[in-house]
Structure formats: C-alpha cells, structure tokens
C-alpha positions as CSV (number, residue, x, y, z in Angstrom):
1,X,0.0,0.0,0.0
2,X,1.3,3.3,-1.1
3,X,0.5,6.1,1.7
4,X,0.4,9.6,1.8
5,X,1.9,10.7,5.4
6,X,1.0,14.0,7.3
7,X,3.2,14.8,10.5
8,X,1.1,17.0,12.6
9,X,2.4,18.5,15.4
10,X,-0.6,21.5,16.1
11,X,-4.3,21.6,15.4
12,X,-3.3,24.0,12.5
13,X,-1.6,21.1,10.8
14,X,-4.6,18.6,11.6
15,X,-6.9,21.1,9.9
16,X,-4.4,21.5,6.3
17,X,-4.3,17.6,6.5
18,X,-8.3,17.3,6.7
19,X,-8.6,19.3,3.7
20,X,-5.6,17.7,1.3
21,X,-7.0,14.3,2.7
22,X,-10.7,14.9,1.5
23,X,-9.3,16.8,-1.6
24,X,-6.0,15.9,-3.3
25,X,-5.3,12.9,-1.8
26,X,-9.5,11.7,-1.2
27,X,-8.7,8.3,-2.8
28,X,-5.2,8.2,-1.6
29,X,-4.2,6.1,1.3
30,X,-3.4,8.3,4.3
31,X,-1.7,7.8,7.2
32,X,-1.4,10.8,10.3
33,X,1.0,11.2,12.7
34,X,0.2,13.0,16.1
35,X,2.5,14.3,17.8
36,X,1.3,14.2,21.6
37,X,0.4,17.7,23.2
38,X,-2.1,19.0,24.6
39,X,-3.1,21.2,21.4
40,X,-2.9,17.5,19.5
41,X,-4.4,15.1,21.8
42,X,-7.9,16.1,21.5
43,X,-8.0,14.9,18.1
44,X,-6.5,11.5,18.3
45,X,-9.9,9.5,18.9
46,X,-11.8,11.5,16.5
47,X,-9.4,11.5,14.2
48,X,-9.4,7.6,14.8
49,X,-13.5,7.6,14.5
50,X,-13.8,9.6,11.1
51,X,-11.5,6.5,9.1
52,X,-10.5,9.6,7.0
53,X,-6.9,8.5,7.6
54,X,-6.1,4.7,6.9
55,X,-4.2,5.0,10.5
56,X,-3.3,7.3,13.2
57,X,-0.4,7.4,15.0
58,X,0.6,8.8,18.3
59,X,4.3,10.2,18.7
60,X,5.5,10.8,22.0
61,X,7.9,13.5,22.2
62,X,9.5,11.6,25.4
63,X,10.5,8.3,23.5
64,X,13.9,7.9,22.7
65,X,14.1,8.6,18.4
66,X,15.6,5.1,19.1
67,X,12.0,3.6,19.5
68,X,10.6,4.5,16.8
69,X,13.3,3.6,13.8
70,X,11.1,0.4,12.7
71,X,8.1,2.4,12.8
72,X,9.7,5.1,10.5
73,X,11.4,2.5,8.7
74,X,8.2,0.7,7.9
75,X,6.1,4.4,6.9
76,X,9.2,4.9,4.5
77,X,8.6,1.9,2.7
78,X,5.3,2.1,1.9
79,X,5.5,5.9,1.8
80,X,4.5,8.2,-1.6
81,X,5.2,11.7,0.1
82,X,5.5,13.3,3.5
83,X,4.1,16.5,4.3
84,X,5.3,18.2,7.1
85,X,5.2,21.7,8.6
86,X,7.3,23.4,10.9
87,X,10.5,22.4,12.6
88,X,10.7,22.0,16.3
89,X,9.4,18.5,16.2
90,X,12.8,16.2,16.4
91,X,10.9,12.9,15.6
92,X,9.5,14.5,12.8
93,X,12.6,16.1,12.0
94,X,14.4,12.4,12.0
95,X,11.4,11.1,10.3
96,X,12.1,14.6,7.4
97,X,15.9,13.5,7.2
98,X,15.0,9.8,7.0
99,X,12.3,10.4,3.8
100,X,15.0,12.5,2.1
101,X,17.6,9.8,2.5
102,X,15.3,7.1,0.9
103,X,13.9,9.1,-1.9
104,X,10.5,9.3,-0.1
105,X,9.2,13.4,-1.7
106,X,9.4,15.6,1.3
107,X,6.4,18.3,1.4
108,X,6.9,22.0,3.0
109,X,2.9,22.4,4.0
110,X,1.7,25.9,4.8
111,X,1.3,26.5,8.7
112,X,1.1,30.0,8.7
113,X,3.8,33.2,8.4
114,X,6.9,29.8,8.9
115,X,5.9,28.7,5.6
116,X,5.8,31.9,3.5
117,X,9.3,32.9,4.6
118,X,10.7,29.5,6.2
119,X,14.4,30.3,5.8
120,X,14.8,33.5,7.4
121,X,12.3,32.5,10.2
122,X,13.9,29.4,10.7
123,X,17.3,31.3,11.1
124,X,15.7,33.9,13.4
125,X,14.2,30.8,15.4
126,X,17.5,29.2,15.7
127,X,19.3,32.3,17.3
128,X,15.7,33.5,19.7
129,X,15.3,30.1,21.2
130,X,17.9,28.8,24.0
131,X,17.2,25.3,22.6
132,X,16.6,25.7,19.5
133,X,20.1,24.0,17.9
134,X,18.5,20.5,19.7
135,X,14.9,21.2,18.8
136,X,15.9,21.7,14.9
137,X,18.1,19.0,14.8
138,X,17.5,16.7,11.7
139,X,15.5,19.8,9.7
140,X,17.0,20.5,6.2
141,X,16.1,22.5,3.7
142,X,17.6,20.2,1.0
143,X,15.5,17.4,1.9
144,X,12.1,19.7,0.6
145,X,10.7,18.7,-2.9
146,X,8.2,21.0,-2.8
147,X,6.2,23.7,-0.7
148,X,2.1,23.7,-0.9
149,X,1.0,27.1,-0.1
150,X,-2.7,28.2,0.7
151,X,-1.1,31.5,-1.6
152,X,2.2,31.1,-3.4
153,X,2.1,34.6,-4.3
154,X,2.5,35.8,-0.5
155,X,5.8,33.4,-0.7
156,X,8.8,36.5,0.4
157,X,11.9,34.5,-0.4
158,X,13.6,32.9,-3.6
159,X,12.0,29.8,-4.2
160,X,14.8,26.6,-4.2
161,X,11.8,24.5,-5.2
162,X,8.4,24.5,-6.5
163,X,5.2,26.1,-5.0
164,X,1.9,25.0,-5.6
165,X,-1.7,26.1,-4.3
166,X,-3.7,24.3,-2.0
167,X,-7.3,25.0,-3.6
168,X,-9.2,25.9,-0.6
169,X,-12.7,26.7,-2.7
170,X,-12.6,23.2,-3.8
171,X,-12.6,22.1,-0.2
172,X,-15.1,25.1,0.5
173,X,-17.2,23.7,-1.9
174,X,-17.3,20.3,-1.7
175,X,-18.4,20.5,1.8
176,X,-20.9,22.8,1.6
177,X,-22.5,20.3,-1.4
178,X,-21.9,16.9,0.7
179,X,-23.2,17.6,4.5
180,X,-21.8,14.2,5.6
181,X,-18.5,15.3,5.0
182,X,-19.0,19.0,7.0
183,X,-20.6,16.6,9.8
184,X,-17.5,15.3,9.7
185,X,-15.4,18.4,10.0
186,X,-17.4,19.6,12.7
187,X,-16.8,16.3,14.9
188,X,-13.0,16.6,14.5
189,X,-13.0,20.2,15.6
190,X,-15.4,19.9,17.9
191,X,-17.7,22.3,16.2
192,X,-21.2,20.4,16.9
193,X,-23.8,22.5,17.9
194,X,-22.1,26.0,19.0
195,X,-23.0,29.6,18.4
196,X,-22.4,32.3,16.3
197,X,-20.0,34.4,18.0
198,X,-20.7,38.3,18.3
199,X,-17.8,40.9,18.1
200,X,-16.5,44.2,15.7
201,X,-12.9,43.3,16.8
202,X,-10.9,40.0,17.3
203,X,-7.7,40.1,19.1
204,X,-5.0,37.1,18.6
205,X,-2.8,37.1,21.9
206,X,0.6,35.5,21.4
207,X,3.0,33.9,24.0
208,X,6.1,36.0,24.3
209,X,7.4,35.4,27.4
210,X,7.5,31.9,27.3
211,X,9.8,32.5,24.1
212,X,11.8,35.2,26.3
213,X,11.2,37.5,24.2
214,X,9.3,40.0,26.4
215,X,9.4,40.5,29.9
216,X,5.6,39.8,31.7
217,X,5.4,42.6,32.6
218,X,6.0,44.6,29.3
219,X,3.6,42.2,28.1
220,X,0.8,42.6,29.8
221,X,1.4,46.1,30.1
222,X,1.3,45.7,25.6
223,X,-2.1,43.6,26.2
224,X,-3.8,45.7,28.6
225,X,-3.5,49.0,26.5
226,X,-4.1,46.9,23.3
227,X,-7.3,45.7,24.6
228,X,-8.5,49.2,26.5
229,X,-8.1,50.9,23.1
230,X,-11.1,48.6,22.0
231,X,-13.1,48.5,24.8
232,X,-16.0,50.7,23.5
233,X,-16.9,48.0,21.3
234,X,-17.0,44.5,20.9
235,X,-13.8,43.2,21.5
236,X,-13.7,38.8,21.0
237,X,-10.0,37.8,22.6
238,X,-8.4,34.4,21.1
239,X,-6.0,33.6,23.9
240,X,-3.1,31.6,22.5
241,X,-3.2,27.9,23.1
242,X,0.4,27.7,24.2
243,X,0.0,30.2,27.1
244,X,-1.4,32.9,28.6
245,X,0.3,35.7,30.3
246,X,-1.1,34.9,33.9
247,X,-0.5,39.0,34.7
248,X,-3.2,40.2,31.7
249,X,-6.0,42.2,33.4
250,X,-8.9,41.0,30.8
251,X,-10.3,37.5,30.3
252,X,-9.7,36.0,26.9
253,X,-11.3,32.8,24.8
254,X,-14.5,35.5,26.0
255,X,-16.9,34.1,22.8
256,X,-18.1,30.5,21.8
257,X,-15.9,27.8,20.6
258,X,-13.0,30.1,21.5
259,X,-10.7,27.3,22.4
260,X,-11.5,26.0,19.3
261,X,-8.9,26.7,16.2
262,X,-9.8,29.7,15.0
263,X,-9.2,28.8,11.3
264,X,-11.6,25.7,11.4
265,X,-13.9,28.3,13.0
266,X,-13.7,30.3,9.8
267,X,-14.0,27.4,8.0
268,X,-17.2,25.9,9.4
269,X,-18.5,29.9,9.2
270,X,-18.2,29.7,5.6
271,X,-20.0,26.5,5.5
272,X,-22.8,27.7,6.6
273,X,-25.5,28.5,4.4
274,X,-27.1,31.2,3.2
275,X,-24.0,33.2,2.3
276,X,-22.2,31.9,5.9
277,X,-22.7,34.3,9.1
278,X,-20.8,37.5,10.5
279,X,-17.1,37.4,11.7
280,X,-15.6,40.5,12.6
281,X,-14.7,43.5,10.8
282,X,-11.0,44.2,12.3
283,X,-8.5,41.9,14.0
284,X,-5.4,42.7,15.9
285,X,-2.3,41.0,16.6
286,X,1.3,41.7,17.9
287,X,2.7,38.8,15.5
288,X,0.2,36.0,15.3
289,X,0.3,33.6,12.5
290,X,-3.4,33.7,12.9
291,X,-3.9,36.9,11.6
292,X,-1.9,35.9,8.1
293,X,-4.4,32.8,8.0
294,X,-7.6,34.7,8.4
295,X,-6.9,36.8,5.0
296,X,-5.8,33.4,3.7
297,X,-9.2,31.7,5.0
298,X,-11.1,34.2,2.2
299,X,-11.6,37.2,5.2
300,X,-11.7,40.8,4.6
301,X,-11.3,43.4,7.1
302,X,-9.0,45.5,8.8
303,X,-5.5,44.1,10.0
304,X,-3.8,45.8,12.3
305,X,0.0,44.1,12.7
306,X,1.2,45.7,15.8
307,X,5.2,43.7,16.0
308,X,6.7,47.2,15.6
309,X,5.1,48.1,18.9
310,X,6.2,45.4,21.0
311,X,9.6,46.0,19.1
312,X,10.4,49.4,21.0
313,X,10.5,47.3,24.2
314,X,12.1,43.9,23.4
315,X,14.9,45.0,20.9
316,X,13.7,42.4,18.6
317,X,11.6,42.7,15.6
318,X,10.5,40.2,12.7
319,X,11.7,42.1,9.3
320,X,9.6,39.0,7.8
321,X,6.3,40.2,8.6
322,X,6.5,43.8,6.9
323,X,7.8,41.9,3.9
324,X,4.5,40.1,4.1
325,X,1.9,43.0,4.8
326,X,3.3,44.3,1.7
327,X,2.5,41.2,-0.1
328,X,-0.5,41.0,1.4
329,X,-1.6,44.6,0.7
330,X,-0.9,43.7,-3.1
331,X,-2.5,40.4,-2.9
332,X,-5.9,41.8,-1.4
333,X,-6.8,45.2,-2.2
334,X,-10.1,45.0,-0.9
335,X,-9.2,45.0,2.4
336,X,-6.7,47.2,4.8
337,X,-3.5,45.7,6.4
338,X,-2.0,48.6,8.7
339,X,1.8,48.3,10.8
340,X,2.1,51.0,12.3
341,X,5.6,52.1,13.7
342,X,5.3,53.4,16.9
343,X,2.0,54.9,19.1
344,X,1.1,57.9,16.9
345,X,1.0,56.0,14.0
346,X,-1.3,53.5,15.2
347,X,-3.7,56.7,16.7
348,X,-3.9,57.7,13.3
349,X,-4.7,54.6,11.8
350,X,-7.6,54.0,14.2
351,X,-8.5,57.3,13.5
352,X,-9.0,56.8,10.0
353,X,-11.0,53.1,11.4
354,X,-13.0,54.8,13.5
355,X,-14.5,56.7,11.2
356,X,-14.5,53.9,8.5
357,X,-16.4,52.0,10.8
358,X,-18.5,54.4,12.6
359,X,-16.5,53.8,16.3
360,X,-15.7,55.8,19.1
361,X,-12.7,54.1,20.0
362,X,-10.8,54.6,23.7
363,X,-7.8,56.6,22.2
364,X,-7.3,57.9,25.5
365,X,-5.8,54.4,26.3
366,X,-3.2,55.2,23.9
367,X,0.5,55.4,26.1
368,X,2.6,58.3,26.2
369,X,5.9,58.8,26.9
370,X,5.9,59.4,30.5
371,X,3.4,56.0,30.9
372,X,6.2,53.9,28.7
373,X,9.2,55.6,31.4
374,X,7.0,54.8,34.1
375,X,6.9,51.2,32.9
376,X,10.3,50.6,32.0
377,X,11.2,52.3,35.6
378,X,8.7,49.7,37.4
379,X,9.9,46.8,35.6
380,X,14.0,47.9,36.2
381,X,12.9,47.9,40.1
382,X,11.1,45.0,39.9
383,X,14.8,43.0,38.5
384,X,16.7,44.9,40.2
385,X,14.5,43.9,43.4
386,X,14.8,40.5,42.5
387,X,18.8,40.6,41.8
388,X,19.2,42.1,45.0
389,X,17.0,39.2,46.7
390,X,18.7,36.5,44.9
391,X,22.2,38.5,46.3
392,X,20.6,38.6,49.9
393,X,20.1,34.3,49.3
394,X,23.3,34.4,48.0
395,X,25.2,35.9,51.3
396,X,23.1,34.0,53.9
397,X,23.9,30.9,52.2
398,X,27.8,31.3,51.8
399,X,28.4,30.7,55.7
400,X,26.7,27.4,54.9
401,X,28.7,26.9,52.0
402,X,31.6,27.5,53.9
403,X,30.8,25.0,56.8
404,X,30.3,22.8,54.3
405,X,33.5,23.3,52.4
406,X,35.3,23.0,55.7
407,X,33.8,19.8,56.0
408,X,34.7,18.3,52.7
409,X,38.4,19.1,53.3
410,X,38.1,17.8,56.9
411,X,36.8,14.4,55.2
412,X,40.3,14.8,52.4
413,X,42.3,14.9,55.0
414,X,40.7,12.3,56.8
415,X,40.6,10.1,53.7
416,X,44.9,10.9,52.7
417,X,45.2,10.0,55.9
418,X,43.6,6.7,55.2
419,X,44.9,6.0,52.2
420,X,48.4,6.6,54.1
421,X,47.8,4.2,56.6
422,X,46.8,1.6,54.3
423,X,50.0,2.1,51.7
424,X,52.0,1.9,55.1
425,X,50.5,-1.4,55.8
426,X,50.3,-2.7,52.7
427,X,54.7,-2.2,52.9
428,X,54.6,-3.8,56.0
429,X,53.1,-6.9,55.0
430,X,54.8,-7.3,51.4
431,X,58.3,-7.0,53.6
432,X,56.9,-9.5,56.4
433,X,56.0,-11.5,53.2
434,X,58.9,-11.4,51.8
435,X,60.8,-12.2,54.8
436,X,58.8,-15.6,56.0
C-alpha cells in the first residue's frame, strides 16, 4: 500500500491535513502522525472515528528517536510523500531527514507566516530560542521537494523548489454540497452544535514570554492598552493555546468555541449557508500567525500588525512580517493591512477606522511617553528587586557553603590519611611476606 503521510504537530496542521486528505489525496491512502500535546491530543480518537486516515499514530515527544526507527522505517517503505510543517518536532525532523535519505518526496505544508518565509524565520528561530540548535536537529532545507502554499504569491523568499496552491474553494465547496462530509469536519473540531459568536474586533494574543522574548510585565502592560483601546466596542479575545500571560487584566477565549482553532472556526463559518454568518470587521495581533491565516481563509477586514510596537520594548523585531503586509496589501486590495511604527501611528490609523467604521474608539488608552518611562522604571525595580534578593540568598547561604567546604576538606584529610595508613601497611606486609 502506497500512503500519503502528514506529521502534525498543532491543530493548525490537523486542519491542512483534513482538507488535502478529503481533496488531493481523497482516494489516496493516508496515514497521520500526532505528535502528543495537549493542542494535539484532542484529536486523536476523533481522528481515529472519522476513518479519514487509513491509520493514526501517536508520537511521544518523550520516547527515545531510538523507539521509533522500525516504525519510521516501515512508513518509508510504503510511503508516496510526507508533508510536514514546521521544525521543532525532532521525531519529525528524523522522520524529514530519513524520507530525504530514501527518496521518499518531502512536502513543505503551509502552517502559517513559517511557511511563507521559512528560511529566514527558521534562522531567526534558531538564534531567539535557547534550545533551538537540539529542537531543529535533523530539519533540512535540502531534503524539501516542494512547498504547498494556501497563496504562493505571498511566498517573500527565492524559491529553491516549486510552489503549488492548496485550492481551498474546492474544499469550501465540496463541503458545503456533501453535509456528511462538514458533519465530519465539525466532529474533528469539535464544532457540533455552538454559536455564532458576536464581536467588531478580534484580538489574537501571542505567548512572548515563554519565548523570552518580552518580559511579563512589558507584556501585559502591551495587552492591557491593546485591549483598552477597543473597549468601546465588541472586543472577542483568542487567547493563544500555548499560554497565557497569567498578569493580563482581561479574560480571553471570552466568545463560543474560542478554544476551538480559530481557522476551522472560519471554515465551518463559511460553510454555513445562506452566504455563511458574520465574523468580525477588524483583528489585531502583535505577530500571530493567525492573523496571516484569516486573510488566507477568504476574510476581509482590517489588520492591524502591531510587531513594531512590541519592538520598541524587546529590541527584537520580525523584518519578515513587513515583507509580508506588503505582499499582502498587493495580494488583497479589498481589504486594509496597517503596521504601524510606533503609538502615533497607530492613533492615526484608528483614526482613520474609527470613522470607516463608525467607532468611538478609547484613544485615551493610547501610552505616552511618560506611561512607557514609568513602565520601563517599574519593571528595572522590579529585577533589580529580584537581583538584589537573589544577592541577599546568596550571602546568607555562603556561611553554609563554607561550613560545608570545611567539611569536605576535613573528610580529604581524613581520607589521605587513610589511604596513608593503608600504603604503610600494605609495605609492612609485602616486607613480612617477603621475609617468611
């Protein structure tokens, strides 16, 4: 049997395999590898229950790579292609390196802003993670045949390979004309029987501090005025399913089927019928991947890309997403994607929203100068509170240290002495030895 594999290691990736597996590859054998989190798990019996994939297969990130060689070994055999998304995944990096060693066509899947401009972000992942040298191990660009793209035209580096479309109004379409196969999507996601959600605004939190990229207190600083600026409407907040920045003042995942993916959301909103229902007019992000998706996903709005912001307070900003609001701009004229560079441009873009969109947003919430050196000065205290606790740990424990070292040279000497003694005897009894 000749298989088409898909290593999923988000729900992102489950979604983009439902819709190749009931589209390009529908009479295709299919096999799907999970790897086990808690943003995969929930899919595994479902996934199991649908029979879309031949098999399903559960990859602990714990096992030695070691355990599963005649697993992978067996795939490779009977393998046509392997699609795979992101790095990060070292069994499905080994698995990546493995296909391109026996020939098996390895398949660059889009997962978002990774896929549009993988080489630069993989680079900039490499040197922002602590780990990241182990966690890429076994990723190579060489071993790539091709890259599948929900828009090849948003692609922002020289392609080494070809690009090809993932035809999402097929998908679109054959759902909406067989309702067996949307039951189906809606069981995998979850999506049986839920509301319409309600909001002007969405808001896509990220995770930064967990990527030590921001402080957590610069970043819910970042959210809190974010959020305030849209309080005077209806503001729907997707917390990310990574983490979420216990210090935040507001409540996020605040509409239905929020911890639901929010791109199988869009999806099944488009399924509905007549003419789907309403999704919200603008949505705001520091960075998410989400926010690239929902254009993708057939949206039109406002986007508001706000990584220059959180830029003036981490010394780190992703070059890679202007590159793609400009390709996006181009790509989708009937909508409005907005970065702006610092506070007063982003006043004057929701300015100009406002009164697109007939709001009387909080601009008042907007920070000035002395609100971002009051910050910085509160956050400096609060390290250099905690650098001066960890000094005060540091002195009351050196007497201990000391006892302690004091000890361990007691118990040297004790043990030379020892070993003397037992050197002296040991001469005594080879010349008593040698004597009798």
């Amino acid at each position: 049997m000749s298989a088409v594999l898909f290593a999923c290691g988000t729900e992102y990736h489950v979604l983009m395999a439902f819709i190749l597996a009931t589209t390009t590859y529908a009479e295709s054998p299919k096999i799907l590898l999970l790897y086990a989190t808690n943003r995969t798990l929930p899919y595994l019996e479902r996934a199991r229950a649908l029979g879309i994939w031949d098999d399903v297969v559960l990859i602990e990130p714990d096992a030695p790579l070691s355990a599963y060689e005649p697993l992978f070994t067996d795939l490779l055999q009977r393998a046509v292609a392997l699609h795979t998304f992101t790095w990060g995944f070292p069994h499905f990096n080994a698995l990546m390196a493995r296909s391109h060693a026996a020939g098996v066509p390895v398949i660059l899947t889009d997962e978002g802003l990774h896929t549009y401009s993988p080489q630069r972000r993989f680079a900039d992942w490499l040197a922002q993670k602590h780990d990241g040298t182990v966690l890429a191990q076994g990723f190579t660009f060489e071993a790539i045949r091709e890259i599948w793209l929900l828009m090849p035209a948003l692609f922002a580096e020289t392609p080494w390979c070809p690009l090809r479309a993932i035809n999402l109004a097929d998908f679109l379409s054959i759902c909406r004309a067989d309702p067996t196969l949307r039951t189906r999507f809606d069981y995998l996601f979850d999506l049986e029987n839920i509301e319409p959600f309600q909001a002007e605004a969405l808001y896509f939190r990220q995770y930064f501090p967990l990527l030590e990229v921001l402080p957590p207190e610069i970043d819910a600083w970042l959210d809190d005025r974010v959020t305030a600026l849209f309080s005077p409407v209806r503001l729907a907040i997707k917390n990310h399913p990574a983490w979420v920045n216990p210090r935040v003042t507001r409540a996020g995942n605040n509409f239905p089927a929020a911890d639901r993916p929010w791109e199988a959301l869009l999806l099944w909103a488009q399924m509905q019928r007549p003419g789907g229902i309403s999704l919200p007019r603008v949505y705001l992000s520091l960075t998410s991947s989400a926010m690239l998706k929902t254009a993708l996903l057939g949206v039109t709005g406002t986007f508001l890309f706000l990584h220059r912001l959180m830029a003036r307070y981490s010394g780190w900003q992703d070059a890679t997403i202007d590159d793609l609001v400009e390709r996006l701009a181009a790509n989708f004229p009937q909508a409005h994607f907005v970065a702006p560079a610092n506070w007063e441009d982003l006043r004057v873009a929701l300015t100009e929203l406002g009164h697109r969109e007939g709001w009387q947003l909080n601009l008042d919430a907007l920070p000035t100068a002395r609100d971002e050196i009051a910050l910085l000065r509160d956050v400096s205290l609060t390290y250099w509170r905690q650098s001066r606790e960890q000094a005060r740990r540091l002195h009351n424990l050196e007497p201990e240290v000391n006892a302690l070292r004091a000890q361990v040279a007691q118990k040297e000497a004790l043990l030379r002495e020892v070993v003397r003694l037992m050197t002296l005897t040991a001469d005594i009894l080879k010349k008593d030895l040698g004597e009798g």
